[in-house]
Each structure stands twice: as structure tokens, then as C-alpha cells.
C-alpha positions in Angstrom: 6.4 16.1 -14.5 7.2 19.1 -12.9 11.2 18.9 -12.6 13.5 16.5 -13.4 17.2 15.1 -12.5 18.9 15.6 -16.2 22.3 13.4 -15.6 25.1 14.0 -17.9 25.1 17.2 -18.8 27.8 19.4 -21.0 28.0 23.1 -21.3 26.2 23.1 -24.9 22.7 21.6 -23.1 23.3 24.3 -20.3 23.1 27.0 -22.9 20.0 25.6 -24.6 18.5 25.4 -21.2 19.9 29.1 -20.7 18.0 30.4 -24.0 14.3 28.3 -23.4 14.3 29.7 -19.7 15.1 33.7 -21.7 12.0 33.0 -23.8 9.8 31.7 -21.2 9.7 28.0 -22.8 11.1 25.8 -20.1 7.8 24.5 -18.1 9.7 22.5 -15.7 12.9 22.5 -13.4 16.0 20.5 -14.4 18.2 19.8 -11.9 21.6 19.2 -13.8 24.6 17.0 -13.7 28.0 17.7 -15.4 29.1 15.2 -17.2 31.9 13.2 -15.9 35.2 15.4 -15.2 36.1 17.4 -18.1 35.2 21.5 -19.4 31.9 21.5 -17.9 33.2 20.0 -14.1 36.1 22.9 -14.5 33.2 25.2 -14.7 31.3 24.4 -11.6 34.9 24.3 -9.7 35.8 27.8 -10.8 32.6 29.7 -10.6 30.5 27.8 -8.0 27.2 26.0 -8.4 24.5 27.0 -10.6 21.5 28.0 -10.2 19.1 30.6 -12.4 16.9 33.3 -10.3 13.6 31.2 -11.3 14.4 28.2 -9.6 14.3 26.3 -13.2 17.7 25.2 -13.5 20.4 24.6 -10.8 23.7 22.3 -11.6 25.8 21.0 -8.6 26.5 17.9 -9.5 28.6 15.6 -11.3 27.7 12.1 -12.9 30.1 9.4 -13.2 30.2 5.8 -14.1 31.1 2.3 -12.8 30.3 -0.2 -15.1 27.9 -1.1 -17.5 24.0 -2.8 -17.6 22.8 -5.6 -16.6 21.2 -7.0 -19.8 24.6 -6.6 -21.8 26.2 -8.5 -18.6 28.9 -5.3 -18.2 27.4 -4.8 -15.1 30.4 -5.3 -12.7 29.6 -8.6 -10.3 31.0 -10.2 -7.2 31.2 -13.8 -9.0 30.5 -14.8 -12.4 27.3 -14.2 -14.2 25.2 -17.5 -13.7 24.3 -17.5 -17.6 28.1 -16.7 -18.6 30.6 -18.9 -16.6 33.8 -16.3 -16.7 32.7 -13.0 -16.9 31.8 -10.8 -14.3 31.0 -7.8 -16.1 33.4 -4.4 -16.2 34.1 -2.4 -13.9 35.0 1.1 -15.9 37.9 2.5 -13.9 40.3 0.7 -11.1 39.5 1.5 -7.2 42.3 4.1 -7.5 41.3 5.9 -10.9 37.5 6.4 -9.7 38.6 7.6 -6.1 40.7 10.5 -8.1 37.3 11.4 -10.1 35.1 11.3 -7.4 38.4 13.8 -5.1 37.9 16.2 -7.6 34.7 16.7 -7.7 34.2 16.3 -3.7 37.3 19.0 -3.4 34.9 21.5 -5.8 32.2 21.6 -2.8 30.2 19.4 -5.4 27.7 16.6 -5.2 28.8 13.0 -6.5 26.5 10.8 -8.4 27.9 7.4 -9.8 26.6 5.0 -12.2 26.8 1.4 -10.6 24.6 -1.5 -11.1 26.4 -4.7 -10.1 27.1 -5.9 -6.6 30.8 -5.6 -6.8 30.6 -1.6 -9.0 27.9 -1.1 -6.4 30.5 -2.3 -3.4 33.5 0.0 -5.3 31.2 3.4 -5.2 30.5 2.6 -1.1 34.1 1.6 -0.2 35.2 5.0 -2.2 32.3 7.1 -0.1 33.6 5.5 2.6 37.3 6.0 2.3 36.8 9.9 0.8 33.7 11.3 2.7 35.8 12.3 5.9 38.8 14.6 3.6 35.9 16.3 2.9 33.9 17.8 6.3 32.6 20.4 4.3 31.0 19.3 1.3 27.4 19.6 1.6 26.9 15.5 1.0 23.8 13.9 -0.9 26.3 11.7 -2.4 24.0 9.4 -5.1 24.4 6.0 -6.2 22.4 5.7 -9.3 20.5 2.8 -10.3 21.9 0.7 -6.8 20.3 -2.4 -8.7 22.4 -5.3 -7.8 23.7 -5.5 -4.3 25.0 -7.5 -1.5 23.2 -7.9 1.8 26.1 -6.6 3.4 26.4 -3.6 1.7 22.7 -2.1 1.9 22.9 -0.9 5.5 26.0 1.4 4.2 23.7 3.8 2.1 21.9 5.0 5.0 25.3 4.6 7.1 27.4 6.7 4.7 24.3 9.0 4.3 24.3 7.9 0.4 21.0 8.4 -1.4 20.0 5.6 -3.6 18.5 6.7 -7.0 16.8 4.3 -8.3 14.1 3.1 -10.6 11.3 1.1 -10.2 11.0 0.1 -14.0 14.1 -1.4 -13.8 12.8 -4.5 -12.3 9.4 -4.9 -13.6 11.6 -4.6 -17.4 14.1 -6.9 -16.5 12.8 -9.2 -13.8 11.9 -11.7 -17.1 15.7 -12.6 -17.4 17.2 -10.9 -14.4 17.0 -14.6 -12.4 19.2 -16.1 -15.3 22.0 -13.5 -15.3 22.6 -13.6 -11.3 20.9 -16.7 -10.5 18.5 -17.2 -7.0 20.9 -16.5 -4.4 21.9 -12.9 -5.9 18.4 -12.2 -6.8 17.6 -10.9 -2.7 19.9 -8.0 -3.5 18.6 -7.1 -7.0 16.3 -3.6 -7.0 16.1 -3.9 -2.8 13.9 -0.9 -2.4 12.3 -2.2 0.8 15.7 -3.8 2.6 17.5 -0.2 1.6 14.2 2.0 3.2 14.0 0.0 6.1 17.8 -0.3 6.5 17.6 4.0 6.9 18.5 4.1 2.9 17.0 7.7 1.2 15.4 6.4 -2.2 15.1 9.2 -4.8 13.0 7.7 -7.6 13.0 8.3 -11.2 12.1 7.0 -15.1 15.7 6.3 -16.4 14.0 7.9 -19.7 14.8 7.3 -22.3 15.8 3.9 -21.6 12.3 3.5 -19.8 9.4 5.8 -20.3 9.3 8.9 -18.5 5.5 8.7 -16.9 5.7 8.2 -12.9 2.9 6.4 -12.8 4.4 2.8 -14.5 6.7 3.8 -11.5 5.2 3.8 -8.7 3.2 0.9 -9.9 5.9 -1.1 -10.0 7.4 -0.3 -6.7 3.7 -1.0 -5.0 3.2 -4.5 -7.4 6.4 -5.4 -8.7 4.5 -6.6 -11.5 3.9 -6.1 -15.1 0.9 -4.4 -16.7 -0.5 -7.6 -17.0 -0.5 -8.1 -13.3 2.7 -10.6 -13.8 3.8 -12.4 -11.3 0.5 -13.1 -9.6 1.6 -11.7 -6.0 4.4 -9.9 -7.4 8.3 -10.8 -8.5 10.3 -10.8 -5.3 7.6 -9.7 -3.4 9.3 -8.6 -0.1 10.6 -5.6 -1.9 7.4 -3.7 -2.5 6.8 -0.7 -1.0 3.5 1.2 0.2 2.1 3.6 -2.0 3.3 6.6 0.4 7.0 5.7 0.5 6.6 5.7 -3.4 4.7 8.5 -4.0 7.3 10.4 -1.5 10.3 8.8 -3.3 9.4 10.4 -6.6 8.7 14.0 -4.9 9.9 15.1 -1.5 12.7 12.9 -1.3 13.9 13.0 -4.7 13.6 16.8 -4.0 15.9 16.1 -1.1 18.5 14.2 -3.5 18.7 17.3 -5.6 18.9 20.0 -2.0 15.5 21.3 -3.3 12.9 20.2 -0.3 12.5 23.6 0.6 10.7 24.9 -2.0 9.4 21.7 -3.9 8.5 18.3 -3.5 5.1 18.8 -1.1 2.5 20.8 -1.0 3.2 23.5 2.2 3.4 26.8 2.7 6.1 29.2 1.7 7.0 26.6 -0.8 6.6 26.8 -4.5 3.5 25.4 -5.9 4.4 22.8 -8.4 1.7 20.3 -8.8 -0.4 18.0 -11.0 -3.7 17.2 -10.4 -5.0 14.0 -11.4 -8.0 11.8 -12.8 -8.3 10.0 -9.4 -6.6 9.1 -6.5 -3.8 7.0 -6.1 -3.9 5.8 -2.7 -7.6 4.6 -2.8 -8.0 2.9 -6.1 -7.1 -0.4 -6.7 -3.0 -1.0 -7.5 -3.8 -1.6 -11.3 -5.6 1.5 -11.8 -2.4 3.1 -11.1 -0.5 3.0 -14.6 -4.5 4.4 -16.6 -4.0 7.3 -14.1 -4.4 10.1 -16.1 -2.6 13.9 -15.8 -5.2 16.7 -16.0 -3.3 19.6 -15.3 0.3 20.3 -14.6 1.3 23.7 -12.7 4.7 25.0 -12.0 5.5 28.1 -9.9 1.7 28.7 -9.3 1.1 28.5 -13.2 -0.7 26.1 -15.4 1.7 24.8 -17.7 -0.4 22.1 -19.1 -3.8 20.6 -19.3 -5.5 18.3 -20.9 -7.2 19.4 -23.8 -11.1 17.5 -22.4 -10.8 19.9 -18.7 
């Protein structure tokens, strides 16, 4: 890893980022997000976005939640969960209650990023986008929807519509897809972890590891956006197959474009001039070898900023 999107984040964590980056010790960028509104949101509202001169750690953005998982059923749903006749799921705040959140963090110039997983939390965050987006002319945008797992058909053409970045993770599905079918049942399942229907509907996907729910290495995820299988190779042909994606629009989803979702594709996320050279270099190459060489792919160096910052002990 090079950099990562660090959701969540209070003023304590900023300081300990603060004092690695003073003593050289931070081999990575971390792009920030406050966590929820509170001391740390007050912050960024009075003082402006922030970013250190090395490019290693910027913060203008704010995460907030929805609802809850999937696996504990708190995910927020459009109708009952097919295994639990009754409940469908919690949604965290009322329509009103999140559109005040996600006002004062759009009236602070800042980026919003919301926690929604269901089809109905993921249907809230849109109509919310929707409703507040146009108070707010001058906010720079790249409004996030994190996780986007569950969603109706009707609502995926509104990411790219809305200009709302789906961060997702490809893990998700290749974790849950054992049970997923019995908590949403067939029908719902064609919305569930829809990274194809949301890129070809215009959708920006900025991929990531969810770590530490899932682990952090890239490679499990773009294997499981290419295969949608296990590291088995379960399903043979993959678990709703339709929603694969080629191994360029995953490799690009964990590095230019989710250097795009954190306003960072000029100076990372490819390998061009005038940009900074952050880059691994790898035991072979991932779009010739077959898919399930892809998770055994091994990291051989790691540079940041033109640097080595790690490598393997056998180079």
C-alpha cells in the first residue's frame, strides 16, 4: 500500500499522524476523515482543510453513518429481511436528522462520505445528495457512499447522475456471498455488490480493504472483483457472475480512481510525469497470468515519493 482512505478519524489519531510524519516514520499517505460531526468536524470548519507540505496526510472529509451490516441484519432494507419476517434492519438517524449532518458538513466546503449498506439506507444517502447538492454550488463534490452494497435497480443510475462515488469493497461479497442469498432472498440479490451495473451506469468506484474487518492486501481485491469467487475458486463461474469486472477497471478502481475519490489524481494514482512516484513492483503481472494467480501475487518493493519504503527481504 502506498496510501490509504483512514475513515473516522478524531483529533488524537491526527496528532499521532502529526508526530510519525516529524520523525520521518509514516511510509504511506492517509487520506483522513473526521469522524462524524463533533470537535474534530468544528476543526475542519474553522481552519480549512488539511493537508501537511509532504503530501502524507490531507483531511477534508467527514464520515457518517446510515445503518448497520448486513450479517447482524441492521442493515436498513426496502422490505423485510427474507430470513427475519419483520425486521428491516435500522436505519441510524430519520431523513431529517441525517440531512442536518450531512448541511453541516457540505456548508464547511467539505467532502461527505456515508456509511449505507441496505437498499433503503442506501436510497436515504441519494435522496439527501439529491435534495442538498444544489444549496451547495460551491462545494467541491466527491460526495462518497461507502460500502453501496445493497441497492435497488432504480437507484444505481443516481451515483453517476448525482456525481456520487461509490466506495466499495470487493471482499465484501466474496465474504458474504455464503449467506447473503438468505438474508435478501433472489430477487434483491441483482442489486447486492453491483460493481458492473454501477460502472456501466457512469458510477465512479473507488475500491478498498474495509480493514480490519477484511484484510488489507489489494490483491484478494481485485481478485474478487475479476472472479467473484473464493480462493478456492467457489462458485465454479463465479457468484452473480454479471458483476465482474475486467482486471483494468479493478486495478484502476484501487489507484487512479480511488485517488480521484480522495482529489489526489494529480499527483498519485498512475504512473505519469510530474506526478509523484508511488509504486509497488511486483512478482508478476496481473493482467497476463491466470485469475487465480492473482491473490499468491507477491509485493517486492514498495516506493513512496520516489523512495523505497519496503522490500522484501529475498530482492
Amino acid at each position: 500500500l502506498t496510501g490509504v482512505h483512514d475513515p473516522g478519524v478524531n483529533g488524537s489519531v491526527i496528532e499521532r499522524y502529526r508526530a510519525k510524519i516529524a520523525a520521518g516514520a509514516l511510509p504511506l499517505r492517509v487520506y483522513a476523515m473526521a469522524d462524524g460531526i463533533g470537535t474534530t468536524l468544528d476543526g475542519l470548519c474553522a481552519n480549512g482543510p488539511l493537508a501537511d507540505a509532504g503530501g502524507r496526510l490531507q483531511m477534508r472529509a467527514v464520515k457518517l453513518y446510515a445503518d448497520g451490516a448486513l450479517g447482524s441484519r441492521g442493515a436498513a432494507l426496502l422490505a423485510d429481511y427474507a430470513d427475519d419476517p419483520g425486521n428491516q434492519g435500522l436505519l441510524f438517524a430519520a431523513d431529517e436528522a441525517l440531512q442536518e449532518q450531512m448541511r453541516r458538513v457540505l456548508s464547511c466546503g467539505l467532502q461527505v462520505a456515508v456509511h449505507a449498506i441496505g437498499d433503503r439506507a442506501n436510497r436515504q444517502v441519494l435522496d439527501a445528495y439529491e435534495r442538498l447538492l444544489p444549496e451547495y454550488p460551491d462545494n467541491p463534490g466527491r460526495h462518497r457512499v461507502e460500502h453501496a452494497q445493497v441497492l435497488d435497480a432504480a437507484d444505481i443510475p443516481r451515483f453517476a447522475a448525482l456525481g456520487v462515488i461509490a466506495a466499495m469493497q470487493p471482499v465484501h461479497a466474496t465474504s458474504d456471498m455464503y449467506w447473503a442469498g438468505e438474508r435478501l432472498g433472489a430477487e434483491r440479490l441483482a442489486g447486492a455488490y453491483a460493481w458492473n451495473s454501477l460502472a456501466d451506469a457512469g458510477a465512479l468506484l473507488a475500491f478498498g480493504s474495509d480493514f480490519p474487518v477484511e484484510q488489507a492486501n489489494p490483491m484478494l481485491g481485485i481478485y474478487a472483483a475479476v472472479s467473484r469467487q473464493d480462493l478456492a475458486g467457489w462458485p465454479e463461474g463465479g457468484w452473480q457472475p454479471q458483476e465482474r469486472l475486467t482486471r483494468e477497471q479493478a486495478i484502476r478502481a484501487f489507484t487512479l480512481d480511488a485517488a480521484r475519490a480522495a482529489f489526489m489524481e494529480d499527483s498519485v494514482g498512475s504512473l505519469e510525469s510530474g506526478k509523484r512516484a508511488d509504486f509497488i513492483v511486483l512478482d508478476r503481472d496481473l493482467m497476463q497470468v491466470p485469475v487465480e494467480e492473482i491473490p499468491a501475487t507477491q509485493i517486492l518493493q514498495t516506493w513512496v515519493d520516489g523512495a523505497p519504503v519496503f522490500q522484501r527481504p529475498s530482492q
